[in-house]
C-alpha positions as YAML, in Angstrom:
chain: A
units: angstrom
residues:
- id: 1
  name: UNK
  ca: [7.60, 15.68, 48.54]
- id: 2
  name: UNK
  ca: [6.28, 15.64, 45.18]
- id: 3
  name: UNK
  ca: [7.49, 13.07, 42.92]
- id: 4
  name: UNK
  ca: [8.20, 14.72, 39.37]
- id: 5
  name: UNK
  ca: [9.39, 11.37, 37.28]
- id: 6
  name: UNK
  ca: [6.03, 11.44, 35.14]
- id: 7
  name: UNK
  ca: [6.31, 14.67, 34.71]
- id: 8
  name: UNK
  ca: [9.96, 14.50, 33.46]
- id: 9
  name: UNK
  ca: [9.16, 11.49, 31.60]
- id: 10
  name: UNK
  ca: [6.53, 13.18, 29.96]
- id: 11
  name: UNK
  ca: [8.53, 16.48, 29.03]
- id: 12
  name: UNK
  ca: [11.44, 13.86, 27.61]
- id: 13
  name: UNK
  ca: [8.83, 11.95, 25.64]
- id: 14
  name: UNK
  ca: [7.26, 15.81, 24.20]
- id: 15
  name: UNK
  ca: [10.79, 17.19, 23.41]
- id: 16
  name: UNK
  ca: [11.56, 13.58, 21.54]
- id: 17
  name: UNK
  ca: [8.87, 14.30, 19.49]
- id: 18
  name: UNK
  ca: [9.26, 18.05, 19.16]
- id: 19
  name: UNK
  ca: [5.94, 19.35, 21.19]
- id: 20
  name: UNK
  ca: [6.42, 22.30, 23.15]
- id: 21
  name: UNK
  ca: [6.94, 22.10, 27.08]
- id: 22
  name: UNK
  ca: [3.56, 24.60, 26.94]
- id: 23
  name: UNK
  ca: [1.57, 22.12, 25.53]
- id: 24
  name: UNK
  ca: [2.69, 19.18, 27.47]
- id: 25
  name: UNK
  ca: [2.66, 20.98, 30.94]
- id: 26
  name: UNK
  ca: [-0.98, 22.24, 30.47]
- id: 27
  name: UNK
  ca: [-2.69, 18.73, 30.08]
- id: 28
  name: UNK
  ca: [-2.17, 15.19, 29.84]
- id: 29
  name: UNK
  ca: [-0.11, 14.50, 26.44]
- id: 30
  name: UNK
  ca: [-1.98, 11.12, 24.38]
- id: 31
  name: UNK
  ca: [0.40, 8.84, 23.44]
- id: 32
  name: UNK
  ca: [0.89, 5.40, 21.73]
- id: 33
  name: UNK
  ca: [2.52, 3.48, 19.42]
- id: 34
  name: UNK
  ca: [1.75, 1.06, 16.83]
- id: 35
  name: UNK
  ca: [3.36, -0.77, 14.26]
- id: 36
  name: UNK
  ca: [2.37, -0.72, 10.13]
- id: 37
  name: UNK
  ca: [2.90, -2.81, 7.50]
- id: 38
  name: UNK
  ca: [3.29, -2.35, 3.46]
- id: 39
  name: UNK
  ca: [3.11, -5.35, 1.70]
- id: 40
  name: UNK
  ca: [2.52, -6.33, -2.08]
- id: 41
  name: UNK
  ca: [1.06, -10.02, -1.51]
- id: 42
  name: UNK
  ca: [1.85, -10.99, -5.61]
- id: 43
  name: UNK
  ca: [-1.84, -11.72, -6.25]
- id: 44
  name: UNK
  ca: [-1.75, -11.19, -9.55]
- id: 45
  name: UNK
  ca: [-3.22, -14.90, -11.68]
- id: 46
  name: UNK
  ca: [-0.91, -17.71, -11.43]
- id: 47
  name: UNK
  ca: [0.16, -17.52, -15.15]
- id: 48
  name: UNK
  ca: [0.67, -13.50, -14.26]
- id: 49
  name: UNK
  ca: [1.98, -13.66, -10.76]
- id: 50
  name: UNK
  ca: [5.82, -13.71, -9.46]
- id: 51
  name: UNK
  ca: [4.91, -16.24, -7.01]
- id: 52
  name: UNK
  ca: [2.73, -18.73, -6.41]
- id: 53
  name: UNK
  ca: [-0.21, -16.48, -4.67]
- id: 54
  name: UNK
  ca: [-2.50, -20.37, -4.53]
- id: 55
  name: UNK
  ca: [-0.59, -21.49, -1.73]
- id: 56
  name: UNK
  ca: [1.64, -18.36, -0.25]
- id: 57
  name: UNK
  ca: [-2.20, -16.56, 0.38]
- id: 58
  name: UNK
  ca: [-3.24, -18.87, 3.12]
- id: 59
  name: UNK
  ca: [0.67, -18.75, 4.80]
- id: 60
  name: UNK
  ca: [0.62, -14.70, 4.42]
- id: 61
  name: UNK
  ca: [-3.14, -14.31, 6.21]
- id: 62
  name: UNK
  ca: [-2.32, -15.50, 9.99]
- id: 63
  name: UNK
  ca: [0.86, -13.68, 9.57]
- id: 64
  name: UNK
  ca: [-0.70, -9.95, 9.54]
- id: 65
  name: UNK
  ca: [-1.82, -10.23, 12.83]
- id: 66
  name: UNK
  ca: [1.03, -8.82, 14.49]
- id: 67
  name: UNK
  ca: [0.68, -5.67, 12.84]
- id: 68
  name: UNK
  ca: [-1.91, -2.79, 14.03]
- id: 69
  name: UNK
  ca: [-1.76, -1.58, 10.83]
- id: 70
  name: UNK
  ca: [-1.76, -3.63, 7.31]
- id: 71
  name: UNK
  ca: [-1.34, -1.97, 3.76]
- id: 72
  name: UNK
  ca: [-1.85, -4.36, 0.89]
- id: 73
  name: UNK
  ca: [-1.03, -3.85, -3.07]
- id: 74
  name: UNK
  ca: [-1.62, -6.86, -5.61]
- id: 75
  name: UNK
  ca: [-4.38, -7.99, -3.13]
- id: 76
  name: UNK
  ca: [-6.86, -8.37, -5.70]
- id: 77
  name: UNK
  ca: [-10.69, -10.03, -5.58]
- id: 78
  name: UNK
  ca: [-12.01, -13.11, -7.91]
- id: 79
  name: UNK
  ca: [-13.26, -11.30, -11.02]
- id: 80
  name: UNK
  ca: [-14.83, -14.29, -12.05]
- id: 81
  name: UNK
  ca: [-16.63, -15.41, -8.31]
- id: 82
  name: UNK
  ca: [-17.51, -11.83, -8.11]
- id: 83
  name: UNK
  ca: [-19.41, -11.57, -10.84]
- id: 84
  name: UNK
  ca: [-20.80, -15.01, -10.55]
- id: 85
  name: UNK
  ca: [-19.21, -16.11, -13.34]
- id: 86
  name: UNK
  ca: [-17.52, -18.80, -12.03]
- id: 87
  name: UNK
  ca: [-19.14, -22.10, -13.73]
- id: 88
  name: UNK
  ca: [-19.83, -24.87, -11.32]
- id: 89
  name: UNK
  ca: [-17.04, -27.80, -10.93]
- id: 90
  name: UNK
  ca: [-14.35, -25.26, -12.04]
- id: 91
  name: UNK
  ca: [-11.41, -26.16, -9.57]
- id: 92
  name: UNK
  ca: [-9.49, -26.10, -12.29]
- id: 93
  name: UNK
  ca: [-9.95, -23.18, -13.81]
- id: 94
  name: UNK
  ca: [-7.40, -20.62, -12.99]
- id: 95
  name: UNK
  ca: [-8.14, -17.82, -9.98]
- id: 96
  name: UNK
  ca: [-7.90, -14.14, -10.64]
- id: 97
  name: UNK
  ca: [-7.83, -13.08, -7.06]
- id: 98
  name: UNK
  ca: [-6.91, -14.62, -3.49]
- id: 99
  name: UNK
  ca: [-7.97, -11.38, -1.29]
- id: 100
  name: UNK
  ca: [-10.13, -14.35, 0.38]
- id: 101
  name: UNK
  ca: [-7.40, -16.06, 1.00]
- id: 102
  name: UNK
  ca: [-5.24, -13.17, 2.57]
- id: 103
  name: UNK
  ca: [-7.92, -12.26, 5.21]
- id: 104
  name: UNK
  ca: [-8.99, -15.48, 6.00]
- id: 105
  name: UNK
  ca: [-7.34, -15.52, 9.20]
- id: 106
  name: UNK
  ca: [-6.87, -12.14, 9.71]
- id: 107
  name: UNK
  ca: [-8.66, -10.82, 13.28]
- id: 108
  name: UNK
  ca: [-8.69, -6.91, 12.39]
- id: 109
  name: UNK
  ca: [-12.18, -5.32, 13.30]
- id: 110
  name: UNK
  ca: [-11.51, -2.67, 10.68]
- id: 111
  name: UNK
  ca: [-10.45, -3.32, 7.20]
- id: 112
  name: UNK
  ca: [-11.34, -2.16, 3.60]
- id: 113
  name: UNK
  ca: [-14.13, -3.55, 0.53]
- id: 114
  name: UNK
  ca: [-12.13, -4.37, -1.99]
- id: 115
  name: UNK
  ca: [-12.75, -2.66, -5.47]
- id: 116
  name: UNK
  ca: [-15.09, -4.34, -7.65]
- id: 117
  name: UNK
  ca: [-13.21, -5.22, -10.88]
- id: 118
  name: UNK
  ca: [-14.86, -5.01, -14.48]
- id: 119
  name: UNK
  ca: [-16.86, -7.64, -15.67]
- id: 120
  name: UNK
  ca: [-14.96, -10.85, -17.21]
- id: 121
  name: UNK
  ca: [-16.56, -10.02, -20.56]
- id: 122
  name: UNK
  ca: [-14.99, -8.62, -23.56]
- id: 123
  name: UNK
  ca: [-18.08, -6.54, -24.27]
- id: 124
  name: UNK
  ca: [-18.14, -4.26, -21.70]
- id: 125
  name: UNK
  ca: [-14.41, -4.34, -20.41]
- id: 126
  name: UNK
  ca: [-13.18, -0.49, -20.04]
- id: 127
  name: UNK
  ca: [-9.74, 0.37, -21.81]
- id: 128
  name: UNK
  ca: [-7.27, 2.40, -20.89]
- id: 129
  name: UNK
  ca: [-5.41, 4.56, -23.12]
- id: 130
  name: UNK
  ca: [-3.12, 1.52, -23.93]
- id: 131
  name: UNK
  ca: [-4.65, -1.92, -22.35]
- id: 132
  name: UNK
  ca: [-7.92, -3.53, -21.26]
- id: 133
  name: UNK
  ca: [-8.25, -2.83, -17.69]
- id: 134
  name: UNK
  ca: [-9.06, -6.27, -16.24]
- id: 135
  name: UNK
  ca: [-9.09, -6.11, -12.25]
- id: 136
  name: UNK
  ca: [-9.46, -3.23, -9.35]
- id: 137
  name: UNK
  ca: [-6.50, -1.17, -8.12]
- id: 138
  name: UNK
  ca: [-5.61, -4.21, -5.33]
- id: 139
  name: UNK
  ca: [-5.46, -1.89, -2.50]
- id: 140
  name: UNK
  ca: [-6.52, -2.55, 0.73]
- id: 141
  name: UNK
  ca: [-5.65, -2.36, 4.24]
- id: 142
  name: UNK
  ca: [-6.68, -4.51, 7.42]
- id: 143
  name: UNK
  ca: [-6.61, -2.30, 10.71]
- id: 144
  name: UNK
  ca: [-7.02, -2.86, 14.60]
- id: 145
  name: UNK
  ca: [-7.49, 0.60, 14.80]
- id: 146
  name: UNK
  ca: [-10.50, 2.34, 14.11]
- id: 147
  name: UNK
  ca: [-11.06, 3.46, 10.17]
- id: 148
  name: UNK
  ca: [-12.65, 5.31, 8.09]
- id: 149
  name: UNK
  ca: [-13.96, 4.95, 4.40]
- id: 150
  name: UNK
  ca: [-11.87, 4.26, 1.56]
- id: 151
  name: UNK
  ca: [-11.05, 7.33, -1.07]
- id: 152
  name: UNK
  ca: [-9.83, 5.52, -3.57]
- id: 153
  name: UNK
  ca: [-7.96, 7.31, -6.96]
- id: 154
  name: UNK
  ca: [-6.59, 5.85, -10.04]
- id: 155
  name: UNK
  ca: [-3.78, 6.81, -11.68]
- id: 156
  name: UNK
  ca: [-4.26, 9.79, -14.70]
- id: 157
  name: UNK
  ca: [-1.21, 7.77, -16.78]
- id: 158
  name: UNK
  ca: [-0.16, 4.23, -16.84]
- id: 159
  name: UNK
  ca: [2.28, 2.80, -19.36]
- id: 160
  name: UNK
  ca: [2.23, -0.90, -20.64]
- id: 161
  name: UNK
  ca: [-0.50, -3.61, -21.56]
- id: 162
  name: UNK
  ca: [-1.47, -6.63, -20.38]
- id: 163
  name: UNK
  ca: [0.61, -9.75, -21.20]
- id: 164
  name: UNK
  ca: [-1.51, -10.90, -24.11]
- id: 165
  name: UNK
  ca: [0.32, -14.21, -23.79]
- id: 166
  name: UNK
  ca: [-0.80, -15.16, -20.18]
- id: 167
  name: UNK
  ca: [-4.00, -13.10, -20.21]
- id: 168
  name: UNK
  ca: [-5.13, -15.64, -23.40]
- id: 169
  name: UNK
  ca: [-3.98, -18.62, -20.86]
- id: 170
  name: UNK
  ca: [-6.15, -17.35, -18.13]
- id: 171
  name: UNK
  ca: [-9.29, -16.47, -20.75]
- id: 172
  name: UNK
  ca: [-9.13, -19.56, -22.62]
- id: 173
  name: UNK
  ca: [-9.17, -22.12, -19.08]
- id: 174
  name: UNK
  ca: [-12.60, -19.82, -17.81]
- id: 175
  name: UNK
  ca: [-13.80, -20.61, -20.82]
- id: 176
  name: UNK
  ca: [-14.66, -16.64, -22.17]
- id: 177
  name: UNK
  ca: [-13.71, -14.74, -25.13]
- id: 178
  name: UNK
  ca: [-10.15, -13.27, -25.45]
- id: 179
  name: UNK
  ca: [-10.02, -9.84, -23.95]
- id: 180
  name: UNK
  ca: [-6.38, -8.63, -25.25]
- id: 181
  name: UNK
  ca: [-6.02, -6.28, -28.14]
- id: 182
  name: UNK
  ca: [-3.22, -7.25, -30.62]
- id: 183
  name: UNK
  ca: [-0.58, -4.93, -30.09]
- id: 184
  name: UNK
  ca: [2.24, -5.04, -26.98]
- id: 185
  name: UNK
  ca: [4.21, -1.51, -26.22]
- id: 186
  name: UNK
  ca: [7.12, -2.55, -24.06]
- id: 187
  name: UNK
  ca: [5.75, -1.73, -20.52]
- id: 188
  name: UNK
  ca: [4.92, -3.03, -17.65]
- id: 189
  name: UNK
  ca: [1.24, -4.41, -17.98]
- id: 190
  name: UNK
  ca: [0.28, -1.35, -15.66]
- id: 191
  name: UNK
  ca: [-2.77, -0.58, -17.87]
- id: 192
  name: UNK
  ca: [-4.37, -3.80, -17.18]
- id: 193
  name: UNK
  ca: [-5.77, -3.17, -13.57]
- id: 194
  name: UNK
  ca: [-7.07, 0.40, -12.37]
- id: 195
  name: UNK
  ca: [-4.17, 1.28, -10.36]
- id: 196
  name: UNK
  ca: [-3.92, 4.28, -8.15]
- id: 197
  name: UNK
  ca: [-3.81, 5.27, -4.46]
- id: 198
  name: UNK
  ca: [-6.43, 5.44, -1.46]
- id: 199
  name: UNK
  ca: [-6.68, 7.18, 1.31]
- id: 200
  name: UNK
  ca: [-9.26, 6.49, 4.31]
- id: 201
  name: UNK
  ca: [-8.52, 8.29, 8.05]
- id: 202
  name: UNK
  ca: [-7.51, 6.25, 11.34]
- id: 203
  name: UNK
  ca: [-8.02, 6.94, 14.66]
- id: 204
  name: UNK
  ca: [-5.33, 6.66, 17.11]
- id: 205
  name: UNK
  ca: [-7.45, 7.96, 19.98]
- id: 206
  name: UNK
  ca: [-10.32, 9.45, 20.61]
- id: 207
  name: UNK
  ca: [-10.21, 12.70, 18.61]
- id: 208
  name: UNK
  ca: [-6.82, 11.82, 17.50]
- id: 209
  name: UNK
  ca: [-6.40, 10.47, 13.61]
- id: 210
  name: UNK
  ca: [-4.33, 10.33, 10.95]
- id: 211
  name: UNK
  ca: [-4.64, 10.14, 6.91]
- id: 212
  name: UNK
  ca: [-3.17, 6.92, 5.77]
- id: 213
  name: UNK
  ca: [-2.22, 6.54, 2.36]
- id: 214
  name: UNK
  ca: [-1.83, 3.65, 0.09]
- id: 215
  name: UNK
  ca: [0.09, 3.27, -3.13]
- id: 216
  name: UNK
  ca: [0.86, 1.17, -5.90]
- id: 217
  name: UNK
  ca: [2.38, 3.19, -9.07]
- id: 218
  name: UNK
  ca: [3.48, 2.60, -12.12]
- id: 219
  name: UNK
  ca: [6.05, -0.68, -12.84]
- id: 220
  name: UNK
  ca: [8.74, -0.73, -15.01]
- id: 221
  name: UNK
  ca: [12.22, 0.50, -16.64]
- id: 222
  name: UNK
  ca: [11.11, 1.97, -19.64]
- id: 223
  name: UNK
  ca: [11.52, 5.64, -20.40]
- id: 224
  name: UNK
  ca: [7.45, 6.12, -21.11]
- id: 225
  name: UNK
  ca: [7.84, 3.99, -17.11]
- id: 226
  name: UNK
  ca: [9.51, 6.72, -15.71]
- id: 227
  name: UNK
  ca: [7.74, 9.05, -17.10]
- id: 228
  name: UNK
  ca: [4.31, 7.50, -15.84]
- id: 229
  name: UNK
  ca: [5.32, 7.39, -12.36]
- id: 230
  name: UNK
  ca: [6.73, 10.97, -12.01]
- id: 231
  name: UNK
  ca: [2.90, 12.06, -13.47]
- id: 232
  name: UNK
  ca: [1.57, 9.36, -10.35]
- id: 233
  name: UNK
  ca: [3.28, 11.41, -7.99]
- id: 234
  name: UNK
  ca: [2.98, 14.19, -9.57]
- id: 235
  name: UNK
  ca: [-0.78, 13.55, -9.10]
- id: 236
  name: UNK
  ca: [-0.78, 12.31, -5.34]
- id: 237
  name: UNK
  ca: [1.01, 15.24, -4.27]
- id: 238
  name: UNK
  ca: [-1.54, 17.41, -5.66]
- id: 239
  name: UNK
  ca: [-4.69, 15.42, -4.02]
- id: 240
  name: UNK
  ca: [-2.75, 15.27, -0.61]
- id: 241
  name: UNK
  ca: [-1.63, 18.73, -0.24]
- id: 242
  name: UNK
  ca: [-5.41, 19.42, -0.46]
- id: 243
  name: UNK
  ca: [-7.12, 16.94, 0.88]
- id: 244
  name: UNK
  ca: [-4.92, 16.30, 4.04]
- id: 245
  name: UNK
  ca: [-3.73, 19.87, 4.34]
- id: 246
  name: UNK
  ca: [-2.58, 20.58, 7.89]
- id: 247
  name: UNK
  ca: [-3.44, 16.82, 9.26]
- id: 248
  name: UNK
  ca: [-1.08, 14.30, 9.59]
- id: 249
  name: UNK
  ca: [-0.21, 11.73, 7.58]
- id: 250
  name: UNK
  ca: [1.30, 8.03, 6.99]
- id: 251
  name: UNK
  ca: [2.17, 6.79, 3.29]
- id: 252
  name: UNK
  ca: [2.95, 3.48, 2.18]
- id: 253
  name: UNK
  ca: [3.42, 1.14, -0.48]
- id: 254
  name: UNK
  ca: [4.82, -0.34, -3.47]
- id: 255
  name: UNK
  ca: [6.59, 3.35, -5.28]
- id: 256
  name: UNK
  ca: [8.17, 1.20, -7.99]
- id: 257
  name: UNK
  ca: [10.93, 3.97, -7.21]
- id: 258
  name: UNK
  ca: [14.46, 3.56, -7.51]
- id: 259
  name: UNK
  ca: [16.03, 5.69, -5.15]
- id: 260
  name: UNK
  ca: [19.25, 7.15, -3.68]
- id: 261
  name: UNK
  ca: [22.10, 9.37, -5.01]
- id: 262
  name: UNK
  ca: [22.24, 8.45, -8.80]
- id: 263
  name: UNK
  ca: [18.95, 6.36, -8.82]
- id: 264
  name: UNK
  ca: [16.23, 6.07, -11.81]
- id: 265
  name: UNK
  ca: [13.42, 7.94, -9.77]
- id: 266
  name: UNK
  ca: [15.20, 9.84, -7.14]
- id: 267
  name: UNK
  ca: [13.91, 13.27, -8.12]
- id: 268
  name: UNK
  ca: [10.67, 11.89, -8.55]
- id: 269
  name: UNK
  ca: [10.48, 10.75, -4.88]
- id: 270
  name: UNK
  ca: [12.41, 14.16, -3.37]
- id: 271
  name: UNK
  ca: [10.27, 16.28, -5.85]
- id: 272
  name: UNK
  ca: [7.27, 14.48, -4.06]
- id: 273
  name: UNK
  ca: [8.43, 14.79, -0.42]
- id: 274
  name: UNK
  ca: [9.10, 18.60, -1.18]
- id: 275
  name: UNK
  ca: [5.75, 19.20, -2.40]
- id: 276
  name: UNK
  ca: [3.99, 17.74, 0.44]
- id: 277
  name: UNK
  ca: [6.50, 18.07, 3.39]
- id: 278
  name: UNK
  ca: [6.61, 14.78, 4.00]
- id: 279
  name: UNK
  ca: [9.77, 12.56, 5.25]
- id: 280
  name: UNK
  ca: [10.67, 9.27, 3.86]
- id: 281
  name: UNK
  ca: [11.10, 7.42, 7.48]
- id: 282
  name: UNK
  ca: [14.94, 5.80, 5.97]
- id: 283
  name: UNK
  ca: [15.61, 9.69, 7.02]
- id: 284
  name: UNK
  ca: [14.90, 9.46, 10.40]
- id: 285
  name: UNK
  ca: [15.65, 5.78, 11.20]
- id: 286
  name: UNK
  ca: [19.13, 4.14, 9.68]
- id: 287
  name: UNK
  ca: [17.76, 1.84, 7.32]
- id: 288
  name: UNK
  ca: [21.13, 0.90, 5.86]
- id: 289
  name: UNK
  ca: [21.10, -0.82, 2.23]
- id: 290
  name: UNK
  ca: [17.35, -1.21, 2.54]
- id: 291
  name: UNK
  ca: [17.17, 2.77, 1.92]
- id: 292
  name: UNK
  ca: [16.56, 2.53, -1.37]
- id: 293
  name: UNK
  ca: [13.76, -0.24, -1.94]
- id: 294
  name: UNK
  ca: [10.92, 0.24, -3.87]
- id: 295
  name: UNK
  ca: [8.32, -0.77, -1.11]
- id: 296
  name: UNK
  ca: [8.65, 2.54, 1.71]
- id: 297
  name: UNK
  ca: [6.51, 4.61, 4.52]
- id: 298
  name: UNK
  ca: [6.94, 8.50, 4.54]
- id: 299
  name: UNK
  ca: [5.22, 10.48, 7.17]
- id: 300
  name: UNK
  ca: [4.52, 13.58, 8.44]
- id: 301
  name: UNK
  ca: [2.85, 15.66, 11.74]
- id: 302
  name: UNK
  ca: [0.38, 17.75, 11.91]
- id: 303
  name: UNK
  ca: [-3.16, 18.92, 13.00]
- id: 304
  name: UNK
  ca: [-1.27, 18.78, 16.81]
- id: 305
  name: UNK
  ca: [-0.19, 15.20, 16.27]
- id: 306
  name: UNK
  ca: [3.26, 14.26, 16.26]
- id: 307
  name: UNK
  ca: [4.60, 11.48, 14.08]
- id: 308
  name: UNK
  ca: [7.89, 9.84, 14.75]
- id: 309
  name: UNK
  ca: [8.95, 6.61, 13.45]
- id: 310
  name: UNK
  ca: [11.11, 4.21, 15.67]
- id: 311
  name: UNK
  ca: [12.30, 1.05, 13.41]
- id: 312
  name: UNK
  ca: [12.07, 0.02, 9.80]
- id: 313
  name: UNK
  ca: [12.21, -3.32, 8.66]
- id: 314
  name: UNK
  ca: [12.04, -5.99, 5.96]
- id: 315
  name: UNK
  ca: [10.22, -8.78, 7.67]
- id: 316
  name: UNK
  ca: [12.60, -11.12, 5.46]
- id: 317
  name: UNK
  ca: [12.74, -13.92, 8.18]
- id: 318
  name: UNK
  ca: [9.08, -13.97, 8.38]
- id: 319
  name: UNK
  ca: [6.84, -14.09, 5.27]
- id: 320
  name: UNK
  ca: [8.73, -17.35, 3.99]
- id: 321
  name: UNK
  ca: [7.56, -20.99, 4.04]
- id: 322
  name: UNK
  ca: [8.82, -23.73, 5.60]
- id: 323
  name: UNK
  ca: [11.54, -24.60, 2.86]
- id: 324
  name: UNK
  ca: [12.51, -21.17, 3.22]
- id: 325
  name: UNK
  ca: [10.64, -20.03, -0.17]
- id: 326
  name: UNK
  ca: [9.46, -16.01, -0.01]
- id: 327
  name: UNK
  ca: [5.88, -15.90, -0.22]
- id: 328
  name: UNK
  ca: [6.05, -12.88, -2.26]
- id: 329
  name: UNK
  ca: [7.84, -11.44, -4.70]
- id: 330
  name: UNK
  ca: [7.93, -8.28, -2.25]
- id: 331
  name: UNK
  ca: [9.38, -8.50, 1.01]
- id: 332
  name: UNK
  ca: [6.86, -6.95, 3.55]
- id: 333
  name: UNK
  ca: [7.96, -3.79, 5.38]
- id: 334
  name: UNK
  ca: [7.14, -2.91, 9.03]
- id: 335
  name: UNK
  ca: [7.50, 0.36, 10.56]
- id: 336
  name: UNK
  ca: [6.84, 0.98, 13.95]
- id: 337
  name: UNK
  ca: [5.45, 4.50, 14.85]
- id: 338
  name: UNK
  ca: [5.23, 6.73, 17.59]
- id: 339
  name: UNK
  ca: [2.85, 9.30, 18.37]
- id: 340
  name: UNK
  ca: [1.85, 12.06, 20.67]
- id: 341
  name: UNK
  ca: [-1.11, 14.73, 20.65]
- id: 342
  name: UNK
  ca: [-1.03, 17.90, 22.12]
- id: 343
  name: UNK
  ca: [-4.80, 19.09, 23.36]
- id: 344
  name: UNK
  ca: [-5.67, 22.78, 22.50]
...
């Protein structure tokens, strides 16, 4: 007698994730799973930073390794080591990046180049329409499975200089010329690095591959704020419903959005998923309180490959030192995902 149990196993595992029995019965179905992370490492200067990115870096490095998939925001380079303007014997002198730091002991085979910031000179530093634009957009992602290149976008709006306050603190111990204008407008400091999104393309199999997106938008309460980040997604929707149409895709990141019935931003975020059919994963996995967080993952199938996610979770218990201290002032979020891929 024949035994059917892979075969029913299979058909369970293609109606769980919505393929049709004609597409699973013709041909072996490719499947896997794989679990991604979204995490805004505070790398921001120590004068600039909510944490203390010095010493958390080193702690938060090792700990990626348990995740296939690793999206970073805040994870930004040494301006002043990578433009060699680091003078020599300058321990002291404050850092403006620890992206060496984070993937020091990180094993993924694939990962990103981090932007290259502006030069630390007040000369030639670009402005934005309200700020001097002082690092990269601090995206990048770390990846055992096989990537792409990097598309990376920045923002159309931002709202909010730098702190001129901490930004003179950071200038005056490297030693080089104020680069703050004079005037503060309330916001968030958004304008000071050249945020945005990227986008690069990950292969879950041979011939199998999805668009994953990372984000870091607009901060802040302000009305100009809010404003800002409904233009951001405004923006990303447009660029993904062209440049992923039909394919599937994984988002994540730090949406500054305030979500849930009543929330600051949640028309901005179901405005967003409307445009560009794609499903915040707190809808198909109980997330509980955590529903509403600004860090999140929203997916969606397509191109024959079927996304499902399986768990969401703050990894709360993990990213902390030993006297029990966050190591960011994010909490990192992992969501596991499953997949399947019908041949045609």
């Amino acid at each position: 007698m024949t035994c059917r149990r892979p075969l029913l196993v299979l058909a369970a595992l293609g109606l769980l994730l919505g393929i049709a029995p004609a597409a699973w019965g013709q041909a072996p179905v490719p499947t896997g799973t794989f679990t991604a992370l979204s995490y805004n490492v505070a790398g921001l200067p120590e004068p600039l930073s909510g944490s203390e990115p010095a010493t958390n870096s080193p702690l938060i490095s090792p700990l990626l390794n348990d995740y296939e998939l690793v999206l970073l925001q805040e994870d930004w380079v040494d301006v002043l080591a990578q433009h060699g303007a680091r003078p020599a014997g300058s321990e002291d002198v404050p850092r403006t990046g620890y992206h060496d730091l984070i993937v020091a002991d990180a094993l993924h085979p694939f990962r990103s180049e981090p932007m290259s910031s502006p030069p630390p000179l007040t000369g030639t530093l670009g402005r934005l329409p309200s700020g001097p634009t002082m690092s990269g957009d601090g995206l990048n992602h770390l990846s055992d499975l096989p990537s792409g290149d990097v598309h990376r976008v920045m923002w159309e709006t931002c709202h909010g200089e730098l702190h001129v306050t901490a930004v003179e603190a950071v200038a005056e111990a490297a030693g080089i010329e104020d680069p703050t204008g004079d005037d503060i407008d309330g916001g968030s400091a958004d304008c000071g690095a050249q945020k945005g999104f990227s986008v690069t393309s990950v292969e879950l199999a041979p011939g199998v591959d999805v668009d994953v997106y990372n984000l870091h938008a607009d901060a802040g309460s302000h009305p100009n704020d809010l404003e800002a980040r409904r233009q951001n997604f405004t923006q990303l929707a447009s660029f993904l419903t062209e440049h992923s149409a039909g394919r599937a895709v994984i988002l994540g990141g730090d949406t500054n959005l305030r979500t849930g019935p009543g929330a600051r931003d949640d028309e901005t975020w179901s405005a967003f998923l409307r445009d560009t059919g794609l499903t915040d994963v707190c809808e198909a996995v109980d997330c509980g309180a955590d529903a509403g967080e600004i860090d999140k993952f929203a997916f969606r199938s397509g191109g024959g490959t079927q996304i499902v996610p399986t768990s969401h979770r703050f990894e709360r218990d993990r990213f902390v030192r030993d006297d029990g201290a966050p190591l960011s002032d994010h909490d990192a979020l992992a969501v596991q995902f499953r997949w399947a891929h019908a041949r045609r």
